[in-house]
One Martini backbone bead per residue (centre of mass of N, CA, C, O) as a GRO file, in nm:
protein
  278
    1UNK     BB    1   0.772   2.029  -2.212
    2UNK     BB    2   1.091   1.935  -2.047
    3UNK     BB    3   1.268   1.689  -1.866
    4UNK     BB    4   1.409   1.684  -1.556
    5UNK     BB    5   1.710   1.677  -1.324
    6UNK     BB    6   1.909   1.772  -1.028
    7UNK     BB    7   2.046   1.549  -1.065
    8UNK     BB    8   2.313   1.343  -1.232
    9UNK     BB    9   2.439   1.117  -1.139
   10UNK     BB   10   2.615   0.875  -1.192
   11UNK     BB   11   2.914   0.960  -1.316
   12UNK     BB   12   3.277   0.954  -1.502
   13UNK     BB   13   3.134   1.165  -1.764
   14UNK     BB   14   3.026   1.376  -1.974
   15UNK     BB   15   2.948   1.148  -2.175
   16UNK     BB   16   2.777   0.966  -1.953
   17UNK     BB   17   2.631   1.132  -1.879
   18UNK     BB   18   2.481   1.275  -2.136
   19UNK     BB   19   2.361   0.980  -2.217
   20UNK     BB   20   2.182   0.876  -1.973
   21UNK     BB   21   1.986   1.142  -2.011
   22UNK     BB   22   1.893   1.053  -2.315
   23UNK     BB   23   1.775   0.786  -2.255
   24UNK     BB   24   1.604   0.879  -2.022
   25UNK     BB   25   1.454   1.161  -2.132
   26UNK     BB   26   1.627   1.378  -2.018
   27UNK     BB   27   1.612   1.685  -2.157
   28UNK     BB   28   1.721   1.831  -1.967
   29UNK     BB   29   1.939   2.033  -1.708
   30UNK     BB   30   2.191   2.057  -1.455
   31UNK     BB   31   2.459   2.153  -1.398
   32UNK     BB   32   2.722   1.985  -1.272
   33UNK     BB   33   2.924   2.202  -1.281
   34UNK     BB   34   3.138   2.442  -1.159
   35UNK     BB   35   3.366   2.707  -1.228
   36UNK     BB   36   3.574   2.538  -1.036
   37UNK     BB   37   3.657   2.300  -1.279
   38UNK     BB   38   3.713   2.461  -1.529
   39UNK     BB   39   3.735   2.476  -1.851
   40UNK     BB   40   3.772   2.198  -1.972
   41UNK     BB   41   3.536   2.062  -1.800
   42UNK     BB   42   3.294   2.262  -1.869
   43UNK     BB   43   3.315   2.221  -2.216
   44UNK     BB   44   3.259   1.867  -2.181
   45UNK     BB   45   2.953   1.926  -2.091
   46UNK     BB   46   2.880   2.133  -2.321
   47UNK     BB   47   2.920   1.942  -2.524
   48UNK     BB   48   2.761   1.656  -2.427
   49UNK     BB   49   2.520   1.803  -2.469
   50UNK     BB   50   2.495   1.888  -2.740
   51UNK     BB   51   2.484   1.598  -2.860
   52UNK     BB   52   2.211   1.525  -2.697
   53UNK     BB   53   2.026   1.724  -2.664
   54UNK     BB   54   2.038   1.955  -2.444
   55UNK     BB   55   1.904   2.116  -2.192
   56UNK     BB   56   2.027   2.410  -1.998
   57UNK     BB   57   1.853   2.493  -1.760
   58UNK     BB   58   2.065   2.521  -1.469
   59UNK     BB   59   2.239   2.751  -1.303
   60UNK     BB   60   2.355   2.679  -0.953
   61UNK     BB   61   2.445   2.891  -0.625
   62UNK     BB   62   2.371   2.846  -0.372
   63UNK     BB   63   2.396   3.087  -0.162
   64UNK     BB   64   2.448   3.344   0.081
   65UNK     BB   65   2.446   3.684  -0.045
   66UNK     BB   66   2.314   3.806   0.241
   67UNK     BB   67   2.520   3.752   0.451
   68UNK     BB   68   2.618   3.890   0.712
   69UNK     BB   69   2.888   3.875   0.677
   70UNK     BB   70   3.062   4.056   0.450
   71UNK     BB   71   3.296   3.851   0.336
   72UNK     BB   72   3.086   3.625   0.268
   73UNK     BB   73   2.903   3.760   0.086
   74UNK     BB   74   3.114   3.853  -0.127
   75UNK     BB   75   3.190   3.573  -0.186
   76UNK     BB   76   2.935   3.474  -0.296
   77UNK     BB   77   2.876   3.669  -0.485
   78UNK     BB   78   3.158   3.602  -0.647
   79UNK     BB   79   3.013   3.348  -0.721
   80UNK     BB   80   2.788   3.428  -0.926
   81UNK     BB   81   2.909   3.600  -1.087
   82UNK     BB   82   3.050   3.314  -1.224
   83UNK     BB   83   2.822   3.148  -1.246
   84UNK     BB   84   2.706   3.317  -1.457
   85UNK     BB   85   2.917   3.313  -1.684
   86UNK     BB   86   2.921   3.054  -1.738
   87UNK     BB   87   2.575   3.035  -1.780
   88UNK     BB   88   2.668   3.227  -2.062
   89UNK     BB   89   2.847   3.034  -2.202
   90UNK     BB   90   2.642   2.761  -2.238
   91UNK     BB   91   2.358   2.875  -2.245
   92UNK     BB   92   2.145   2.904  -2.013
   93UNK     BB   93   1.839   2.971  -1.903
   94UNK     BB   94   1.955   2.995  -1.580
   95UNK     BB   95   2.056   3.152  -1.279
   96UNK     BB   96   2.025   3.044  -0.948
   97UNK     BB   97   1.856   3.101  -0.646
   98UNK     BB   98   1.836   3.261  -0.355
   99UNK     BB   99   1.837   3.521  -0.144
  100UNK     BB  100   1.882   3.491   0.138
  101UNK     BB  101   1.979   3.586   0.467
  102UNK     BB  102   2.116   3.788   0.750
  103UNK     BB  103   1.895   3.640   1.045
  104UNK     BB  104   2.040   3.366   1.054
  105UNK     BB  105   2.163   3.020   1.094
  106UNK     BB  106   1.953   2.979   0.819
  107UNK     BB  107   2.042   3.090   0.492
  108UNK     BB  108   1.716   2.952   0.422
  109UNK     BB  109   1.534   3.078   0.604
  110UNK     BB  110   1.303   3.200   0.832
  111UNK     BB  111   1.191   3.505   0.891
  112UNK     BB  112   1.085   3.845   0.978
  113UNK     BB  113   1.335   4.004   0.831
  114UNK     BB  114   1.266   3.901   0.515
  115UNK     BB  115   0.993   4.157   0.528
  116UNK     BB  116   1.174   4.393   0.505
  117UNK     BB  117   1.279   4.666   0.370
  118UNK     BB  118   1.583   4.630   0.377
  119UNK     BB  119   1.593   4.314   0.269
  120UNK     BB  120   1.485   4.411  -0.011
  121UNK     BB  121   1.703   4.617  -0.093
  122UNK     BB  122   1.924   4.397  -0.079
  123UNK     BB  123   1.822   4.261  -0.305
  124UNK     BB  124   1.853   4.425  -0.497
  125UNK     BB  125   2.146   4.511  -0.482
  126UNK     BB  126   2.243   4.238  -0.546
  127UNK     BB  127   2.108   4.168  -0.832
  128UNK     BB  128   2.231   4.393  -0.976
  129UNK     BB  129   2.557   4.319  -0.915
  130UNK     BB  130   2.543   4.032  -1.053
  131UNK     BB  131   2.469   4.131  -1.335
  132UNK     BB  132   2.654   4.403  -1.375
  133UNK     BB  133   2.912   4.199  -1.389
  134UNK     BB  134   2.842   3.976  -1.576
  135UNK     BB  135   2.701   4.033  -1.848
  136UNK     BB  136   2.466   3.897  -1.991
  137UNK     BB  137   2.338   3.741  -2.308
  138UNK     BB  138   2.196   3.428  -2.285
  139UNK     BB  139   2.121   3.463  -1.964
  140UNK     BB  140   1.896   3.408  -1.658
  141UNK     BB  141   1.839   3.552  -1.365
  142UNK     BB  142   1.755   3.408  -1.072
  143UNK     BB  143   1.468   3.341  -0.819
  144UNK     BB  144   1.347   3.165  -0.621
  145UNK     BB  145   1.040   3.049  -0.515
  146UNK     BB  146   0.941   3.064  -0.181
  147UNK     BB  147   0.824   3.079   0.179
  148UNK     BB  148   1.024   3.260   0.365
  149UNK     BB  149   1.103   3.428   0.096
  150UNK     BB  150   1.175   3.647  -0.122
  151UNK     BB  151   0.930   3.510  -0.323
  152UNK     BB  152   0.595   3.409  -0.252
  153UNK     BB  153   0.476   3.546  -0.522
  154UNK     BB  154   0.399   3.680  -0.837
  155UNK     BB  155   0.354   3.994  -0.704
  156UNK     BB  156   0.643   3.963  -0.608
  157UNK     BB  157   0.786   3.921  -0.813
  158UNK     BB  158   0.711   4.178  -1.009
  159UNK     BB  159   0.820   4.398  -0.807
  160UNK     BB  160   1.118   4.283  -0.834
  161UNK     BB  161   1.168   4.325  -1.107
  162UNK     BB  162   1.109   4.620  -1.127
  163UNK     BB  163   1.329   4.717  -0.909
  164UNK     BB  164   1.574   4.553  -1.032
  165UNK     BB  165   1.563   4.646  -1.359
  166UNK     BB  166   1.635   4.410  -1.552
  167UNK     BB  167   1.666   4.205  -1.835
  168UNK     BB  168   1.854   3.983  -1.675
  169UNK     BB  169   1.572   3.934  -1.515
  170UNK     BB  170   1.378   3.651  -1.437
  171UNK     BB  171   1.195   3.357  -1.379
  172UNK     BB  172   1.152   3.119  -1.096
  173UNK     BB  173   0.975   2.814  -1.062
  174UNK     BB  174   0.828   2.707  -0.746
  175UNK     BB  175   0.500   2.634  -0.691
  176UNK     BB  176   0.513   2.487  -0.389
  177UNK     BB  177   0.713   2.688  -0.229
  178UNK     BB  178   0.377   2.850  -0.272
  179UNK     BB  179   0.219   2.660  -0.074
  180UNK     BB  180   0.120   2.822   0.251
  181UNK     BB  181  -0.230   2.787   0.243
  182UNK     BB  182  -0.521   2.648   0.188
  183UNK     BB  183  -0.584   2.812  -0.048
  184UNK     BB  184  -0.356   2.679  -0.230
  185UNK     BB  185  -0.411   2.402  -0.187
  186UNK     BB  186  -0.665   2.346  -0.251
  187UNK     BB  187  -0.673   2.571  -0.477
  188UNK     BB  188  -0.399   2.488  -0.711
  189UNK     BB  189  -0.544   2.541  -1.008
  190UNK     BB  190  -0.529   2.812  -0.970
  191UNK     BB  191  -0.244   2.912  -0.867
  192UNK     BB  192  -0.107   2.815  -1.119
  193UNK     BB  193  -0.297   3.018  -1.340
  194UNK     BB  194  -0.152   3.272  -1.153
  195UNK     BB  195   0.154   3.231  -1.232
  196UNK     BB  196   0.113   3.180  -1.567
  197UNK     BB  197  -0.009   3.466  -1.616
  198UNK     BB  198   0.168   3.685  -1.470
  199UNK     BB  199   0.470   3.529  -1.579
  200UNK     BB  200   0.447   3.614  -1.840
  201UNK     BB  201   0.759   3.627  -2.013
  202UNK     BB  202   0.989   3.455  -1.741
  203UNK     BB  203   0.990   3.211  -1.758
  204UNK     BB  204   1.309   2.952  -1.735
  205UNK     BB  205   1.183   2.761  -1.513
  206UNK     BB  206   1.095   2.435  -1.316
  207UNK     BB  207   0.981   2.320  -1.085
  208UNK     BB  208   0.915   1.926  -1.001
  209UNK     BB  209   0.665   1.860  -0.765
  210UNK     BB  210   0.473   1.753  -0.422
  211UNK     BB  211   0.210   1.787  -0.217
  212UNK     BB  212   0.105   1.764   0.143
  213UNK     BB  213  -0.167   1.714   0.410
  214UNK     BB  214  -0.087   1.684   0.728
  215UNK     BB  215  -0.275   1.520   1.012
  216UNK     BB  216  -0.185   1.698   1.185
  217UNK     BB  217  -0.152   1.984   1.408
  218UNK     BB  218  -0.150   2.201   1.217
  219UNK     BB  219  -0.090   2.347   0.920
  220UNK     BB  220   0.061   2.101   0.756
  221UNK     BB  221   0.356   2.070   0.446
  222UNK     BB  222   0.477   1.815   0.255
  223UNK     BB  223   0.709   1.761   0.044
  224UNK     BB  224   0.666   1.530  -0.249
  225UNK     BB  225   0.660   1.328  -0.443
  226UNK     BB  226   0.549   1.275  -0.763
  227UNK     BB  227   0.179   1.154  -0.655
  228UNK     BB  228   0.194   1.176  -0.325
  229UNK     BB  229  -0.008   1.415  -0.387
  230UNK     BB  230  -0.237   1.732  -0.492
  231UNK     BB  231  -0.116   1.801  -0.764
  232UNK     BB  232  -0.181   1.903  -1.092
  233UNK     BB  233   0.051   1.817  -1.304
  234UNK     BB  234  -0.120   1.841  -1.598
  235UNK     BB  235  -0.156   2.150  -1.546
  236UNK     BB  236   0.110   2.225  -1.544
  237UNK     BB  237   0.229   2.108  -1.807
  238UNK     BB  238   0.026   2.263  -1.994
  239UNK     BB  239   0.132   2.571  -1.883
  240UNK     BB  240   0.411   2.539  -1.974
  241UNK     BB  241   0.370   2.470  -2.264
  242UNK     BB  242   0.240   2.737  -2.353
  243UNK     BB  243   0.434   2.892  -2.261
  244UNK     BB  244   0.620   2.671  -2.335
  245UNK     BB  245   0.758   2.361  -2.533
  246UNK     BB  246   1.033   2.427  -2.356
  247UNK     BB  247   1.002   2.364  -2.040
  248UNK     BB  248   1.176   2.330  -1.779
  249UNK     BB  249   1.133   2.019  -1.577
  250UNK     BB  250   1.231   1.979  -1.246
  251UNK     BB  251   1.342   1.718  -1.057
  252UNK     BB  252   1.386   1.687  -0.700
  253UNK     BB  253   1.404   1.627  -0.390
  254UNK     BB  254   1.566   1.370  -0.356
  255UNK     BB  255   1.786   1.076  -0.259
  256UNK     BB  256   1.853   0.920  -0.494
  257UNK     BB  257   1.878   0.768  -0.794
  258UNK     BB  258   1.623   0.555  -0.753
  259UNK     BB  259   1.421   0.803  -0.715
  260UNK     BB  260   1.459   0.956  -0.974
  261UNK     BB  261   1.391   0.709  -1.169
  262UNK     BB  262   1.118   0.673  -1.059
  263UNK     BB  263   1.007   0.970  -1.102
  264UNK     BB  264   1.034   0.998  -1.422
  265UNK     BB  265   0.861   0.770  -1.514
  266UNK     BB  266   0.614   0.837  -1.363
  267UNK     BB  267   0.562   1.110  -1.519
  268UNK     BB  268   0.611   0.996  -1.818
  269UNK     BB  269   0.333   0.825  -1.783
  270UNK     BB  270   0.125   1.040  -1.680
  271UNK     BB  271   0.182   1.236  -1.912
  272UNK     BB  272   0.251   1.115  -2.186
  273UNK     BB  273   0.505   1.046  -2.244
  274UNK     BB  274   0.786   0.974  -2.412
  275UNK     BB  275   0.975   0.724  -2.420
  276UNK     BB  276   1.237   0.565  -2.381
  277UNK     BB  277   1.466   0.341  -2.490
  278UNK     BB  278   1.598   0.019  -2.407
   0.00000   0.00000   0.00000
């Protein structure tokens, strides 16, 4: 596996991230622009992540392509589009989303019709149309994995992929945000290793963070900094590893560029990474 951050950190040039991503260690990345920033600018961060060898792991779409208004819809979709053909262009090992709902004001919020037959189907069709336009040859689209959204499991996912029924959608892990009940957490080793069994031979990234259980009642977990929680790192490394030696683990969900720092030497030292030089 090797480590990225989903953040691109402060930086005033293609070469400046991409510099200061290899001198971090951080051999993985997200591409820090979508296509509205033009091809030339587009260019210069795909020149300089070559030049580092970085691995381009994830172009993110992140909008709701299920919204409720048909306009908003539209718009969204033909931004994945847009953005799966850059993240084609450019070599990305997949391009992200969520599925998004219909169903309230919180555009990847959680609803009782996300898990609806309507709602499963309009995912599927959204999908299908995303990717049969965009015409990828290089990239895998894909959907993260989700709490409150399908796909919410393996087994989930592997219907999803069934149903939309494309060889260029992929799988991408999120592991926590798979962790929604005692079982689970409790023991969170198993369901690791059910995860890249099932999955086997479909992801292309993983988000890479820890979780915890809150002493609140009823039954709370909130994800935290990786060492924070109790999520066995060292194994989930081990199976990413085994999956591919090149899988993209990404740490995400920080507030600042120092706390990405600090969480990638942390991540760095615990599993025994080459660390960057000073």
């Amino acid at each position: 596996m090797i480590l990225g951050l989903s953040s691109s950190l402060k930086h005033s040039s293609a070469e400046e991230w991409a510099a200061r991503m290899a001198k971090l260690g951080a051999r993985a990345v997200v591409f820090p622009v979508d296509y509205t920033a033009g091809e030339e600018v587009v260019a210069s961060y795909k020149a300089a992540a070559d030049k580092y060898k970085l691995v381009i792991a994830e172009v993110g779409v992140w909008r709701n392509t299920l919204a409720s208004d048909l306009n908003e819809r539209a718009k969204w979709i033909d931004y994945a589009v847009n953005q799966l053909k850059m993240a084609d262009k450019i070599g990305a090992k997949c391009c992200v989303n969520v599925v998004g709902t219909p169903h309230g004001p919180r555009w990847d919020g959680g609803y009782r019709q996300n898990f609806s037959k309507e709602t499963w189907d309009m995912a599927v069709d959204m999908i299908q149309q995303i990717i049969d336009r965009a015409k990828p040859v290089n990239t895998k689209y894909t959907i993260e994995t989700m709490p409150w959204m399908i796909p919410t499991s393996p087994d989930e996912y592997l219907r999803l992929m069934k149903d939309v029924n494309r060889k260029e959608f992929g799988g991408h892990l999120d592991v926590v945000n798979m962790i929604t009940s005692p079982d689970r957490y409790f023991f969170s080793d198993d369901f690791l290793r059910e995860c890249f069994s099932q999955l086997s031979g479909h992801i292309c990234s993983c988000h890479l963070k820890d979780i915890n259980l809150r002493e609140e009642f009823t039954f709370q977990l909130e994800e935290v900094a990786c060492g924070k929680g109790t999520l066995n790192l060292e194994l989930f490394a081990e199976l990413a590893t085994k999956e591919n030696p090149d899988m993209p683990m990404i740490i995400e969900h920080l507030h600042s560029d120092e706390e990405y720092l600090e969480s990638l030497s942390y991540v760095q030292k615990r599993l025994g990474l080459a660390l960057p030089n000073p």
